[in-house]
TIVO-2410 file (N, C-alpha, C; in nm, 3 decimals):
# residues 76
REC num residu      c1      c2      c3 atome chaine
REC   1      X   0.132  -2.128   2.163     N      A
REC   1      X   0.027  -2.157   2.067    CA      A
REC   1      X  -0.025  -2.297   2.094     C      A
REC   2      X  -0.152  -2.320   2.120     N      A
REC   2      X  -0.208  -2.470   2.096    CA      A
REC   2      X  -0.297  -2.453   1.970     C      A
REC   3      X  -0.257  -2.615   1.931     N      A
REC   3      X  -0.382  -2.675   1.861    CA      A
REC   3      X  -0.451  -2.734   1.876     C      A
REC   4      X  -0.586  -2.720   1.850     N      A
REC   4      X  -0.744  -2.791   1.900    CA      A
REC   4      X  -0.808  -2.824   1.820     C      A
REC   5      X  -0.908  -2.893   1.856     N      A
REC   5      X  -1.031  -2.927   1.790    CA      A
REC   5      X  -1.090  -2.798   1.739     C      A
REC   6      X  -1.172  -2.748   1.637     N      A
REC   6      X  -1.238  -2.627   1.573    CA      A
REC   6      X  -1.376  -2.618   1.683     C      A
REC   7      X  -1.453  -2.528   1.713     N      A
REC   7      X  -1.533  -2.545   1.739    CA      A
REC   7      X  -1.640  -2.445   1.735     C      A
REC   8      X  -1.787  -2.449   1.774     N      A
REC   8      X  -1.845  -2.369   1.676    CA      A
REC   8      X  -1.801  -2.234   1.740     C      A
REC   9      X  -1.794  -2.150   1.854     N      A
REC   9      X  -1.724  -2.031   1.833    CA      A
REC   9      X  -1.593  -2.000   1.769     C      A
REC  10      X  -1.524  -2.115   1.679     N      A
REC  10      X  -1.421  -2.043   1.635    CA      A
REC  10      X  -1.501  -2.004   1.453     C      A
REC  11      X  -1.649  -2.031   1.446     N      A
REC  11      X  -1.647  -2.008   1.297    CA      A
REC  11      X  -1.663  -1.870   1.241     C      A
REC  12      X  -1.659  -1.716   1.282     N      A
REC  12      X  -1.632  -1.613   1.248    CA      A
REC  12      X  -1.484  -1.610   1.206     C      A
REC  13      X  -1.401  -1.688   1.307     N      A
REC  13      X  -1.235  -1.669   1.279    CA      A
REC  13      X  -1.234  -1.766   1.176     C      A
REC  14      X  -1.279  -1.859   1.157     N      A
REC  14      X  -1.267  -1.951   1.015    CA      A
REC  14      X  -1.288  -1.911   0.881     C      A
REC  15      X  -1.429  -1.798   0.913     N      A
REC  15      X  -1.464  -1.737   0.808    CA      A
REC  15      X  -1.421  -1.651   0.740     C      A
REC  16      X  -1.337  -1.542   0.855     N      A
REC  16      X  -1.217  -1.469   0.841    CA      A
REC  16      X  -1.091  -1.488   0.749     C      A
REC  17      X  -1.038  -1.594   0.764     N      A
REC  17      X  -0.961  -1.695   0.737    CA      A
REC  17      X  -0.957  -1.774   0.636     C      A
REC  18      X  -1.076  -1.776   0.592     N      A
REC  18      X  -1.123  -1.843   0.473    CA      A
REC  18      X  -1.119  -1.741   0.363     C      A
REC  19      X  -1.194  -1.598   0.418     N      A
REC  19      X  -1.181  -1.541   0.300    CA      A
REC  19      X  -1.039  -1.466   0.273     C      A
REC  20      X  -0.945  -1.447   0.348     N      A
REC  20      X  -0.808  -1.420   0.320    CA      A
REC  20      X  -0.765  -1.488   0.227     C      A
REC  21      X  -0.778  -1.652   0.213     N      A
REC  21      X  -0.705  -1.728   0.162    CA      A
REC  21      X  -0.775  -1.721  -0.006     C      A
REC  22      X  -0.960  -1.686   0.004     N      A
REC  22      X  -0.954  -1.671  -0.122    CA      A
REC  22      X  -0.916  -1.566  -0.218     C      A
REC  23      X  -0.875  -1.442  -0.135     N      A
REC  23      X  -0.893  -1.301  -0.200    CA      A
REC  23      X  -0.733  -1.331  -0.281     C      A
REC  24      X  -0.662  -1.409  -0.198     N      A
REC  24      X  -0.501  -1.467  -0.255    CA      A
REC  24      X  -0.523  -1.519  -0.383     C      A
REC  25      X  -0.622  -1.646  -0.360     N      A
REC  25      X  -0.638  -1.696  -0.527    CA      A
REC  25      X  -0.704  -1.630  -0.616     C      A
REC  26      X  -0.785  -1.535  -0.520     N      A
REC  26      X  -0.837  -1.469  -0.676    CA      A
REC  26      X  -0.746  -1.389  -0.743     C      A
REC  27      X  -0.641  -1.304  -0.632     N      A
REC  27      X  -0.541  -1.204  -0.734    CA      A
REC  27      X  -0.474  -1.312  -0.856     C      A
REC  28      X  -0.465  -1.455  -0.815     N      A
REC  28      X  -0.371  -1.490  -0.887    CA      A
REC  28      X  -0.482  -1.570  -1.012     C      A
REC  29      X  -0.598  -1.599  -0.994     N      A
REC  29      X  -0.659  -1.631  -1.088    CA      A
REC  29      X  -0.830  -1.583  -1.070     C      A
REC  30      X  -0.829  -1.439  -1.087     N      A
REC  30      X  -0.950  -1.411  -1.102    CA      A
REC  30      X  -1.067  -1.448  -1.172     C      A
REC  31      X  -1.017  -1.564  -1.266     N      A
REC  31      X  -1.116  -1.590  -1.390    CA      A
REC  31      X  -1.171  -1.749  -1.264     C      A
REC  32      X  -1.129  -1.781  -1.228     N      A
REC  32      X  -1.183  -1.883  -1.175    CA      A
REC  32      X  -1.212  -1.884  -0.996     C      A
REC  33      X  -1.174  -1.791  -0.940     N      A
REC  33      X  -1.167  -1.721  -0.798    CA      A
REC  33      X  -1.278  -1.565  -0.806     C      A
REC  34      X  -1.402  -1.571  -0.728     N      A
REC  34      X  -1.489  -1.438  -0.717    CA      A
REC  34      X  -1.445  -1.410  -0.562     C      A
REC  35      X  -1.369  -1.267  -0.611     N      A
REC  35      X  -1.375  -1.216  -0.469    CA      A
REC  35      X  -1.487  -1.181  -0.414     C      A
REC  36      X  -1.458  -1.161  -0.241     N      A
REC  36      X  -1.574  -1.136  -0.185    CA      A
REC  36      X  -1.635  -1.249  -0.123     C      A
REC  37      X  -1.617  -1.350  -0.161     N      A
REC  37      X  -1.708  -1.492  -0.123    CA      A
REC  37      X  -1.608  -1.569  -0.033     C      A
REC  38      X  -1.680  -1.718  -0.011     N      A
REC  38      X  -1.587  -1.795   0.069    CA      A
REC  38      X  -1.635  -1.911   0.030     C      A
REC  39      X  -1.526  -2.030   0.069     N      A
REC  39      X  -1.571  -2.160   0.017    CA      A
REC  39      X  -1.669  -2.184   0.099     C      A
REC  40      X  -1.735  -2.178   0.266     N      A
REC  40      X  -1.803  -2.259   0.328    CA      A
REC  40      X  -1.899  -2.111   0.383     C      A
REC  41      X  -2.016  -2.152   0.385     N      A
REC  41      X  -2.098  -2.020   0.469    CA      A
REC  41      X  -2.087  -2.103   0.613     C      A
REC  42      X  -2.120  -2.002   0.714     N      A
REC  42      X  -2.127  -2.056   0.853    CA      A
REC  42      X  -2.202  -2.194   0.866     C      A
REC  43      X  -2.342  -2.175   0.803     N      A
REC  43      X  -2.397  -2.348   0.823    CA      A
REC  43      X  -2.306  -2.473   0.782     C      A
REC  44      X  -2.246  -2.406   0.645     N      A
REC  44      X  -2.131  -2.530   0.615    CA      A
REC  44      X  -2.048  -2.577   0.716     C      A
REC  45      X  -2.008  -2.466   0.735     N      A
REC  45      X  -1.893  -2.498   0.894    CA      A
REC  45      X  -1.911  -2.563   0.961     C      A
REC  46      X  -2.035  -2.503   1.053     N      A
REC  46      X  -2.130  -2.576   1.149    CA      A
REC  46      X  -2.102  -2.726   1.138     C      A
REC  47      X  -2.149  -2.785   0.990     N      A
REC  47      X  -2.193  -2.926   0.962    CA      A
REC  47      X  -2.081  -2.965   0.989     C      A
REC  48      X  -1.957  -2.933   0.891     N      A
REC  48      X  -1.823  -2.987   0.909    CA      A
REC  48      X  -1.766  -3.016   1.039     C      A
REC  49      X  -1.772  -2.900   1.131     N      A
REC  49      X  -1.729  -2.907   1.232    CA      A
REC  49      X  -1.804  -3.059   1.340     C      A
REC  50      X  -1.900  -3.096   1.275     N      A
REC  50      X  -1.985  -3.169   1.356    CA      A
REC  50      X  -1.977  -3.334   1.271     C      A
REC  51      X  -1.909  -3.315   1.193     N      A
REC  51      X  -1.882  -3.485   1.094    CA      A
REC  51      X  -1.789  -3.473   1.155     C      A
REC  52      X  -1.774  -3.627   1.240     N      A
REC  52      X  -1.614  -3.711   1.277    CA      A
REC  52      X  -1.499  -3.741   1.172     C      A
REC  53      X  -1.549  -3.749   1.037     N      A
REC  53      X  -1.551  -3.773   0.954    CA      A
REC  53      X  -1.424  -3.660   0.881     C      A
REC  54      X  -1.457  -3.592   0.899     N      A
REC  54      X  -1.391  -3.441   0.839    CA      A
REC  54      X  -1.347  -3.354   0.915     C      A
REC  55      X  -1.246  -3.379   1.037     N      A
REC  55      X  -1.189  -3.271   1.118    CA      A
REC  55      X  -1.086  -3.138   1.122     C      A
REC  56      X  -1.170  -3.053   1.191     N      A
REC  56      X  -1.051  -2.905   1.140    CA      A
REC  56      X  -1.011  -2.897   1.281     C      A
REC  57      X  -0.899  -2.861   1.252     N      A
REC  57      X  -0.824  -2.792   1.398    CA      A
REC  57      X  -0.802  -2.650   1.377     C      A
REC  58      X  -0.762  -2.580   1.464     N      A
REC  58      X  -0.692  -2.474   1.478    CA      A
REC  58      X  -0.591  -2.420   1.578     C      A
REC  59      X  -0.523  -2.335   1.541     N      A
REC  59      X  -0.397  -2.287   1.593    CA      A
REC  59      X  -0.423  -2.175   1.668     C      A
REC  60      X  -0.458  -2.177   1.789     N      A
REC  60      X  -0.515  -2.099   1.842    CA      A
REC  60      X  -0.386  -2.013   1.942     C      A
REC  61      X  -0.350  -1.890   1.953     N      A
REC  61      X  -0.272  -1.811   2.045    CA      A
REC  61      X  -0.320  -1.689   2.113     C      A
REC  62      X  -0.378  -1.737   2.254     N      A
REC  62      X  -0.404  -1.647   2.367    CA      A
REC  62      X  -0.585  -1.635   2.324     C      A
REC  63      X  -0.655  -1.706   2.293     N      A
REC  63      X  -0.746  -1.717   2.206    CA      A
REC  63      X  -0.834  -1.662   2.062     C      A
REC  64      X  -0.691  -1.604   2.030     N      A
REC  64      X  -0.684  -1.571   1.859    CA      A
REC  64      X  -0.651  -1.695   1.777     C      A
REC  65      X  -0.738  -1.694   1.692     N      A
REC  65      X  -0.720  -1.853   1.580    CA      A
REC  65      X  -0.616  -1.809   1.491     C      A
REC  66      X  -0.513  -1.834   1.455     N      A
REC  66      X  -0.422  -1.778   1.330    CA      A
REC  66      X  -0.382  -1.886   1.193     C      A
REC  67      X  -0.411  -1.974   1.285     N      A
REC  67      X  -0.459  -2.079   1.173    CA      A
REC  67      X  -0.554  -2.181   1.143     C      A
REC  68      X  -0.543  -2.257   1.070     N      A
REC  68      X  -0.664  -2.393   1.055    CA      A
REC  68      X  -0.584  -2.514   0.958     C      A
REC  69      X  -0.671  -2.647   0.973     N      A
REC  69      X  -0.628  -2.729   0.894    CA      A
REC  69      X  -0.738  -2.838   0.897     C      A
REC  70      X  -0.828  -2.808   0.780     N      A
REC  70      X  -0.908  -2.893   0.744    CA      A
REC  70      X  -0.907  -3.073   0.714     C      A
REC  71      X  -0.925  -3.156   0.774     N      A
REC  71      X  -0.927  -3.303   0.745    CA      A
REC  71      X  -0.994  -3.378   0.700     C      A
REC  72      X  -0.968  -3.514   0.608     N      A
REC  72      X  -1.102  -3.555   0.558    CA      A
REC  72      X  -1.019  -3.700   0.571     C      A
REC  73      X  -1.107  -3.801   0.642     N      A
REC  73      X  -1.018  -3.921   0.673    CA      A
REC  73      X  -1.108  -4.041   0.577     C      A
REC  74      X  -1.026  -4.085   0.506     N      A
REC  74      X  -1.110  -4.199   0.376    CA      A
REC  74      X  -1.040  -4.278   0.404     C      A
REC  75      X  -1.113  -4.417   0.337     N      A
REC  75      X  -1.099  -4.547   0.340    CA      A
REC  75      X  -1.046  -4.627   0.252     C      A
REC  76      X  -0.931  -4.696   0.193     N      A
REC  76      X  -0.918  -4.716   0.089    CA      A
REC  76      X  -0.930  -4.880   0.116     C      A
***
């Protein structure tokens, strides 16, 4: 397995990925979780993926993504 930089062909597998993780919170709190949706549409991604600012990696094996890990680097 490596981990990489995200990049824009991995954002179908992000999107994928994204909505797994919400269909989880919605079983557990449907009143505040709409299935069906996702936190980021592809343009979101896009942007993210392109701020230095906010880096995602992924866990990529044999070039299947199986995971991700979103970053947001601040200044205190």
């Amino acid at each position: 397995m490596q981990i990489r930089h995200a990049e824009n062909r991995d954002i179908p597998a992000l999107g994928n990925l994204l909505s797994q993780v919400l269909e989880v919170h919605h079983a557990g709190r449907p009143d505040i979780f709409k299935s069906g949706t996702r936190k980021y549409t592809d343009e979101e991604l896009a942007e993210i993926l392109k701020d230095e600012n906010t880096p995602v990696f992924v866990a990529d094996e044999n070039g299947t993504v199986l995971g991700y890990a979103f970053c947001i680097f601040t200044q205190h």
